[in-house]
Residue, then its C-alpha position, 0 to 999 in steps of 0.5 A: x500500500x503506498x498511503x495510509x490507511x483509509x487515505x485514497x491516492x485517487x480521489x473520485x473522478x481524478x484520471x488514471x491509467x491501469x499499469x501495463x498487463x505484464x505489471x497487472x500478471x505480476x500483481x495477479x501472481x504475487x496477490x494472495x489477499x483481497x480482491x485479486x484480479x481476474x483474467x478479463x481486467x488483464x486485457x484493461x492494462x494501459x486504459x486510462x479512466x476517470x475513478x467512479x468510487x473508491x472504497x476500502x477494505x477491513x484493514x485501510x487498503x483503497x480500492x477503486x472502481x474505474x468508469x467504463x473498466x470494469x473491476x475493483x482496482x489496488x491503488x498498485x494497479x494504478x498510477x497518474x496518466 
């Protein structure tokens, strides 16, 4: 996690872009918590979108749903267009 607990990165409507899909693999395969990404979000790496909702899970981790990119998105997954 690269903030605090239950501190967003992206707030809502702030754009970002999915990290490219051979970081997303690696994050799929090293992810053994939460919300791991399926193999459709794989296909979404470099899309840049507006964040719709950010949420957190039990623990403080930020989760991000991303409009028109389906999923719940890490904050590791994620970065500034």
């Amino acid at each position: 996690m690269t903030t605090k607990p239950y501190e967003a990165k992206f707030a809502v409507g702030t754009r970002v872009r999915v990290r490219p899909r051979s970081d997303l693999e690696r994050f799929k395969q090293t992810w053994r918590y939460h919300h791991p990404l399926s193999d459709e979000q794989l296909d979404y790496g470099g899309a840049i979108a507006a964040v719709k909702e950010v949420s957190f899970y039990h623990g403080g981790d930020p989760l991000y749903e991303l409009d028109g990119v389906p999923g719940m998105w890490h904050e590791e997954c994620l970065s500034a267009p």
